[in-house]
N, C-alpha and C positions, 0 to 999 in steps of 0.2 A: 738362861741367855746363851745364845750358842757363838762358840769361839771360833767357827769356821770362816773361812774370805765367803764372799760369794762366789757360787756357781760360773763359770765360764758357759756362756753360749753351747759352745762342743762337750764340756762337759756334763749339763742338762740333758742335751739330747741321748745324750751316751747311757744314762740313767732312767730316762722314760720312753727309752725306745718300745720296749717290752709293752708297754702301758697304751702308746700309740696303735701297735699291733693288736694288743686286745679290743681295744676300740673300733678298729675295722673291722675284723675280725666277728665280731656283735654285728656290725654294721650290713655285713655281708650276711650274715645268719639270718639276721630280722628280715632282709630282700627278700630270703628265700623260704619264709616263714617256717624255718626249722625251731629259733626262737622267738618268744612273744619282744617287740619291737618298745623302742621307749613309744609311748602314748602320748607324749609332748609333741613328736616327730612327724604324729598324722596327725591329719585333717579329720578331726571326730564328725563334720557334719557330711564326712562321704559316704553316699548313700549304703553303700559296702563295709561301713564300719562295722565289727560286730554288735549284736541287739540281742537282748535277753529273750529266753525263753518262758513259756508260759510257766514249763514246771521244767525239772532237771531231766536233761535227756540222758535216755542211752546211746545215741550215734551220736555222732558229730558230722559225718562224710555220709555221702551215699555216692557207689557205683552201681549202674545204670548198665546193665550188659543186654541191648534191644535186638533182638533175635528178631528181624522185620520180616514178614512175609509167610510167619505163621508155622512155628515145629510142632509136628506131627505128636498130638500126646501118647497115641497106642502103639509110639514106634518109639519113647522117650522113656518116658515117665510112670504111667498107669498100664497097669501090665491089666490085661484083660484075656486071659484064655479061650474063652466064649470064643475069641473070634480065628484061631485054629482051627478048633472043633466046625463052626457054621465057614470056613475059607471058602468060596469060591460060590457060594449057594445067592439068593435073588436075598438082596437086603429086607423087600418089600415083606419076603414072607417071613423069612427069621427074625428081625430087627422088629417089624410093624410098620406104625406109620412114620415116614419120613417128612423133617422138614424143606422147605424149598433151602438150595444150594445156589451158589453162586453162578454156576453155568449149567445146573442138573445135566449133568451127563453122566447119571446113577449108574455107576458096574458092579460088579457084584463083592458081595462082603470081602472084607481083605485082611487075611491075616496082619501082625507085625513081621517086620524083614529082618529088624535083629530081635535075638533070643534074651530075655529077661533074667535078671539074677538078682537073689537077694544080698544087697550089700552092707559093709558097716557091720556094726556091733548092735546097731538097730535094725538089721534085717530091711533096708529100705530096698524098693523095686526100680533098681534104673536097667535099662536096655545098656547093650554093648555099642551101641550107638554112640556110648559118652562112656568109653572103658577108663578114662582118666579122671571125670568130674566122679564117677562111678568109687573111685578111692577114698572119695571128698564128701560121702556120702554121711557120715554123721555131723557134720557142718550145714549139712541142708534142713530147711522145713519149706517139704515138697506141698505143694498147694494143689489137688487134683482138682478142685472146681469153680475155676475160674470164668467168666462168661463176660461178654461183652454184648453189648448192643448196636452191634453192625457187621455184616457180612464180607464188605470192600476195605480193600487195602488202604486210602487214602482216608476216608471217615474215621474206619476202624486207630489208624495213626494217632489221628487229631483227639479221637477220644480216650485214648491212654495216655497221651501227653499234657492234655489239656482237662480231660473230664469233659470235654462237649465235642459231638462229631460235626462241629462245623471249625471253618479257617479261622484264625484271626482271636482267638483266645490266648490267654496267657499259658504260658507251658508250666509244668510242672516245679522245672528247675526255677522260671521265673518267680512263682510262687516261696520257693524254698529261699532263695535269697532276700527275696522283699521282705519277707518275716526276718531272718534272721544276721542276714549280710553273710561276710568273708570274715576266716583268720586272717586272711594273704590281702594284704592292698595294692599289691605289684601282679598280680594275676585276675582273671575274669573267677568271679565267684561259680559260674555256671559254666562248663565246658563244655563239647561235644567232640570228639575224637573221630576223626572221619576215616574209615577204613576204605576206602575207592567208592562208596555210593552214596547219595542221602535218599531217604527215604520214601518212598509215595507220600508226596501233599508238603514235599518242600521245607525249605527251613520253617516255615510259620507252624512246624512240630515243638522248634526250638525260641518260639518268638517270646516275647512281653506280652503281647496285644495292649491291653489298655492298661495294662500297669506301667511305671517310668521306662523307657529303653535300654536304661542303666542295668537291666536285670535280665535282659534277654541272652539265649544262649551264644558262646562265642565259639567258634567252630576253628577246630584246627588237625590240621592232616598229619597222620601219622607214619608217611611216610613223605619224602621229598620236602620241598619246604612247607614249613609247616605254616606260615602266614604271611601275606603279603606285605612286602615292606618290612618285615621284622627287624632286617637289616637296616641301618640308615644310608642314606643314598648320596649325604653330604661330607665331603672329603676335607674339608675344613673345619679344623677343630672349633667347637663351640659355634659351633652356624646353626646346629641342628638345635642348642638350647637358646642362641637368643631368636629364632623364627619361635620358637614353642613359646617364649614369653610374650612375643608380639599379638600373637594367636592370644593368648591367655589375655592380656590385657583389654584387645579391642572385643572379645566376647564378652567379657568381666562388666564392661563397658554398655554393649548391648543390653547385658541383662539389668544393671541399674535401670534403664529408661523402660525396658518391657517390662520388668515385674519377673514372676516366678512363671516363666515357660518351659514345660518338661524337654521337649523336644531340643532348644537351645542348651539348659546345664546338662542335661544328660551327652550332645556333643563335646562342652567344656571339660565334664569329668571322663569322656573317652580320649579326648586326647589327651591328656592327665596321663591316663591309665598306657594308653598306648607307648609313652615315653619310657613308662617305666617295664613295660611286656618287651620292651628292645633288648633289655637287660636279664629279665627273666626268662625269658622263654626260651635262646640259645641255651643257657643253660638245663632248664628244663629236657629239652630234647635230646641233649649230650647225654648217650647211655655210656660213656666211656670208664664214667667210677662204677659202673653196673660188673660184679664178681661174673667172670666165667661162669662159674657154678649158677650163679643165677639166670644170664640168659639164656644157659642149657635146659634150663630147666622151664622156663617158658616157654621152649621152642624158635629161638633167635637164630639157631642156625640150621633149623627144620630143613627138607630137602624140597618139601609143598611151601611157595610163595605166599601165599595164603596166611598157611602158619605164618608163617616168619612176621606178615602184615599184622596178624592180629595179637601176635606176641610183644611187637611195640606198644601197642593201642592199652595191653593191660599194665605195662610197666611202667607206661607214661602214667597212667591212671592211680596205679600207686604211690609213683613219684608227687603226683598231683593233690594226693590226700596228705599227704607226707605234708606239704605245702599249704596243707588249709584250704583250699576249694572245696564247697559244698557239696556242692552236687558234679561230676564227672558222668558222662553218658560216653558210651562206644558205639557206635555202629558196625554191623559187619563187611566183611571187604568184598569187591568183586567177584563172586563165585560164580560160575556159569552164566556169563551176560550177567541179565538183569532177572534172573530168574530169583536172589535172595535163597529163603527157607519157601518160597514158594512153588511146590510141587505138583503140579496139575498132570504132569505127562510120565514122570519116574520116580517115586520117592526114592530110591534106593539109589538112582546117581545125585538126585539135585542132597538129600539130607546126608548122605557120603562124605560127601566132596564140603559140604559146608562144617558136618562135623568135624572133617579133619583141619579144618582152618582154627578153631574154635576150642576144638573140648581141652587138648597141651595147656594149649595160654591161660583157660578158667581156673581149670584144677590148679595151674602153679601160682596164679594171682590168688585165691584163697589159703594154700599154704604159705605164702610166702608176706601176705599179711598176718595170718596168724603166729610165724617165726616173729613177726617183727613186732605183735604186739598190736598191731594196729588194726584185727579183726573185731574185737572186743566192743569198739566204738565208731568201726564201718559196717555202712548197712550194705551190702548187695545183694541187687534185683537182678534177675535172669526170667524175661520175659520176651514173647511174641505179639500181635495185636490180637491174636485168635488161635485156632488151634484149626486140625484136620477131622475128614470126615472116617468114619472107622471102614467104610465101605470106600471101591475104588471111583474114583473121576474115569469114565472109560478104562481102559485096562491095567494100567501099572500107578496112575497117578493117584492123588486125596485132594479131594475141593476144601476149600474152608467152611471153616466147625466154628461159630461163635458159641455156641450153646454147651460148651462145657472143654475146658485145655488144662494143661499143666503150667506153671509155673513154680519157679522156686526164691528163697530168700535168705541171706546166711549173713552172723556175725550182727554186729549191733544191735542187740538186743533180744533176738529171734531164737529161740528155741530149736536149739540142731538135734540132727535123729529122728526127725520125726514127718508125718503126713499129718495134711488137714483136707474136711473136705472127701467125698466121694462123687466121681460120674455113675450111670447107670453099669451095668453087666457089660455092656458095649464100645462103655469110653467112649459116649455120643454127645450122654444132657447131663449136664450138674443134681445129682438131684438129694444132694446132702452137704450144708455149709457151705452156700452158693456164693463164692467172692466174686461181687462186683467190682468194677475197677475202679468207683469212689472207695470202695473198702479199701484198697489198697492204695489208694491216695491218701486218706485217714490212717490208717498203719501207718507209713512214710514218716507223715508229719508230730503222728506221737509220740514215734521214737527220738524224734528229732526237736521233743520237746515246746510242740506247738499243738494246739487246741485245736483240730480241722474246724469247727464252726466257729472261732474266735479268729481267725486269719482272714479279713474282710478286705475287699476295696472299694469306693464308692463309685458306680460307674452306672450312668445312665438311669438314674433316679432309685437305685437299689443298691445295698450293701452284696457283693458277691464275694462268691469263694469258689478254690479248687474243686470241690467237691457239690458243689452248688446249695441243693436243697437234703442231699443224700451222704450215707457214707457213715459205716459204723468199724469203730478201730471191734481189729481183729485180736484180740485179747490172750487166746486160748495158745496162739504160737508165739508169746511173749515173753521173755526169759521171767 
């Protein structure tokens, strides 16, 4: 029995203040899905809650770094000396038969413009084109034979993002979430990180299609403001929450009378989401708890603008796995017009100028995930839609090469130090361990602890998937 008065008012508080604070505290943590949130607190039927996996994954995150408009593999990746030796001679003779190009304006064989070295402890082969990812070199498993099924920018798009070269399919990311949702319920599960351009063939790279809307990718700018509206625009305290309820109740209301219409909840759970992205997202974008040391090291205060764009785009990016988002995609930033990595007229200004935007910010978003820990269970993809051709586009330029490119993949699971995969003597055609880009939608998703043929949705009379009919997980670069 205890012999004390009761507590005074002032006294309690004076006593549980600490306790108060830790409760915000959590409160504020869980917002920013640093830590796991009480479970009472959400809405277990948002479509974004997390969903179990088939089997235990090795990622949890993927970053998405989309090099669009096609890097050059024999100026990157695949070191091919042959084409030294045959510089400047008729492709037709040296080479053989060619396939049709995109504008066939065949010039003659083309050396590489940077010189190749072997890097790492692994002896891996990167060009001085990427002297920085080039450090990063036992973190890679470089893929040399990658191919696609389309020559054009915009098809080529839709068929990396979606697995089909037409509009209007679900994107990748949209897939990624449908299966397994968000840690974060205050943030879009699927991001896109827009560096000054989108893509040939438009947001519908980053759409739903026929899956809920709930899942499609949400696009934010990585420099200036980063979403419209982020801000609220209402100067009266509590205005902005009772319109959000009014909102919320007369849709609540709608959907009783209609029944289950995707296109209605999926509005009701964006403005949900939207109320609470008013709160995350400033935060999110505020590099201001970001170490000196650290955005030195991305390139934050690079002297090339570029840099400096695409060195946000990887920090947010980090920031954002940090946070539980699935899947995060970058785009690259404004570099020469709307030229992209597309080099038809200069390789050596257009892939210059875009490396040096690019290779700073890569190499220090992989070390700097694996300082923190968080390589081990992030997957990043470093791809183009295609690759170039090993002979020139008229004089100085490379047409697009679907028939065999580089690509690479690092962390989550993936086997670093290593190549898979050969193109021919020329670094033209795949002609050993030929990944198709369902193969690499299948990879994605096994790491990520989902069965690619077990991830269905029912859509116009047939069970579909990312991968469709096709698609074998690439096993051999699996940790």
């Amino acid at each position: 029995m205890f012999n004390e008065l009761p507590l005074g008012r002032r006294q309690l508080l004076r006593r549980v203040s600490a306790g108060f604070g830790s409760v915000a505290l959590a409160a504020l943590l869980a917002d920013e899905g640093l830590i796991a949130g009480d479970e009472k607190t959400v809405d277990k039927r948002s479509p974004m809650w997390p969903k179990s996996p088939h089997f235990t994954p090795q990622a949890k995150n993927v970053i998405f770094l989309f090099m669009e408009g096609g890097v050059s593999q024999v100026d990157s990746f695949d070191h091919k000396p042959l084409l030294q030796k045959h510089h400047g001679k008729n492709p037709r003779q040296a080479i053989g038969k060619l396939e049709n190009t995109q504008f066939n304006n065949i010039g003659k064989v083309m050396k590489p413009v940077w010189k190749f070295k072997q890097r790492g402890k692994s002896g891996t082969w990167v060009s001085d084109l990427f002297p920085h990812v080039a450090k990063m070199a036992d973190e890679l498993c470089v893929v040399k034979s990658a191919v696609s099924n389309f020559p054009e920018h915009t098809s080529a798009n839709y068929f990396l993002h979606s697995g089909m070269g037409l509009q209007g399919r679900p994107s990748m990311g949209a897939w990624v979430t449908y299966g397994l949702g968000s840690f974060n319920q205050n943030l879009p599960g699927y991001v896109v990180l827009n560096g000054g351009q989108i893509p040939s063939g438009g947001l519908d790279n980053f759409g739903s299609g026929f899956l809920p809307a709930t899942y499609q990718g949400s696009l934010l700018h990585a420099t200036g403001t980063p979403l419209a509206n982020v801000t609220p625009n209402e100067k009266v305290q509590g205005l902005q929450a009772a319109k959000r309820k009014l909102v919320q109740r007369l849709n609540q209301d709608i959907a009783k009378r209609a029944g289950r219409v995707d296109a209605l909840e999926s509005a009701i759970a964006n403005f949900e989401l939207a109320a609470r992205m008013q709160v995350a997202i400033p935060r999110l974008m505020d590099l201001s708890d970001e170490t000196a040391a650290t955005k030195k090291m991305y390139g934050i205060d690079a002297k090339y603008v570029h840099t400096r764009t695409y060195a946000r785009e990887c920090i947010i990016a980090r920031r954002l796995v940090e946070r539980g988002v699935r899947l995060v995609e970058l785009t690259v930033p404004m570099v020469n017009g709307y030229q992209r990595w597309d080099a038809h007229n200069n390789v050596a200004k257009n892939h210059g100028t875009n490396a040096l935007a690019v290779d700073q910010p890569i190499a220090a978003l992989l070390k700097d995930l694996r300082q923190r820990g968080l390589l081990d269970d992030t997957l990043v993809v470093w791809t183009g839609e295609f690759g170039r051709t090993p002979f020139a586009q008229g004089g100085r330029g490379r047409d697009h090469n679907e028939h065999g490119f580089s690509m690479w993949m690092a962390g989550g699971g993936i086997r670093g130090g290593m190549t898979y995969g050969e193109t021919d003597e020329w670094g033209y055609r795949a002609v050993h361990d030929r990944v198709e880009i369902h193969d690499l939608h299948a990879t994605m998703l096994h790491l990520l602890g989902i069965d690619h043929t077990k991830l269905t949705y029912r859509f116009s009379g047939r069970d579909i998937r990312l991968t469709d009919v096709h698609g074998q997980v690439l096993r051999k670069i699996l940790a």
